[in-house]
C-alpha positions in Angstrom: 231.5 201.1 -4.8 231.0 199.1 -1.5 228.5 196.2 -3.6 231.5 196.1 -6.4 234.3 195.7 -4.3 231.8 193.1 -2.1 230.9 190.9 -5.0 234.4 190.8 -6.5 236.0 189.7 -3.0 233.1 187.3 -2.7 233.7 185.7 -6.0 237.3 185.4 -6.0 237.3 183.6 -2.4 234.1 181.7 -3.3 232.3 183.3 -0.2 228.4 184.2 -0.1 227.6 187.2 0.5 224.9 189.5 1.8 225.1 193.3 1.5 221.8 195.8 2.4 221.0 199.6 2.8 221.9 199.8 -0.6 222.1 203.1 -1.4 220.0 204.1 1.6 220.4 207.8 1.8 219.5 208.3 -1.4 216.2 210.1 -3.4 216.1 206.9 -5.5 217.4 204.1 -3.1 218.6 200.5 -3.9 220.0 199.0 -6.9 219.9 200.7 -10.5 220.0 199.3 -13.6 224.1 199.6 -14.1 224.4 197.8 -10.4 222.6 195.0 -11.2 223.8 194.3 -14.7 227.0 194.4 -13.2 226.2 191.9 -10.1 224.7 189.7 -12.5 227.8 189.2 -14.7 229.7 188.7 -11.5 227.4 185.8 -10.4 227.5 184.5 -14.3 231.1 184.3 -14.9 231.4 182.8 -11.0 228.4 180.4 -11.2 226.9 181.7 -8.0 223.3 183.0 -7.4 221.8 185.9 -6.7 218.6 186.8 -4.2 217.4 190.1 -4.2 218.8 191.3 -8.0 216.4 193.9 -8.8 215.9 197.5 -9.4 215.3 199.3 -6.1 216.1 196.1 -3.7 217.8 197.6 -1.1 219.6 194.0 0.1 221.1 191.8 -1.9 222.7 188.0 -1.6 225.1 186.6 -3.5 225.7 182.8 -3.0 228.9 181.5 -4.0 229.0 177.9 -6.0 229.7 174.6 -4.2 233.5 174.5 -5.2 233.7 170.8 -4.5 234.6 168.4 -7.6 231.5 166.6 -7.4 229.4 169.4 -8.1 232.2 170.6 -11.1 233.5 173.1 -8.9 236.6 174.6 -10.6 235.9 173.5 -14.5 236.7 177.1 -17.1 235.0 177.1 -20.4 235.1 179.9 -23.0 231.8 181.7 -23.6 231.0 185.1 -24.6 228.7 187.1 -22.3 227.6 190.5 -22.9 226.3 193.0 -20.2 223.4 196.0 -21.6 222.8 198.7 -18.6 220.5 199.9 -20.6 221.3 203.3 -19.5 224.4 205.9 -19.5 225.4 204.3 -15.9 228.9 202.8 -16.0 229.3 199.1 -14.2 
């Protein structure tokens, strides 16, 4: 819940982000397959970039897009994109 909440706050204020001891206490630590599918539509949508975005990393960083105009910052297209867990974990 603590990575959700973290990258959604971090994408709507276009702040980076770094969040670790993923899941520390537990028998299978780190990311899953649900976590990062979900992180990585977060970064798509946002434009940012991920570090760190794969199964069992127990750290993660999200870097947020340059928002200035130069770089295209706050331009919206439509697009489709589509998120597969792969498994029966929700996002």
């Amino acid at each position: 819940q603590i990575l959700r909440n973290a990258m959604t706050y971090a994408a709507l204020l276009q702040k980076s982000l770094e969040v670790h001891s993923i899941r520390a206490g537990r028998s299978q630590p780190g990311l899953r397959p649900q976590h990062l599918t979900g992180i990585r539509l977060c970064a798509e949508i946002c434009g940012g970039r991920l570090v760190g975005d794969e199964v069992g990393s127990t750290c993660v960083r999200y870097e947020a897009p340059c928002s200035c105009s130069a770089a295209g910052g706050s331009k919206r297209r439509q697009r489709n994109i589509v998120g597969n867990t792969k498994t029966a974990g929700s996002v």
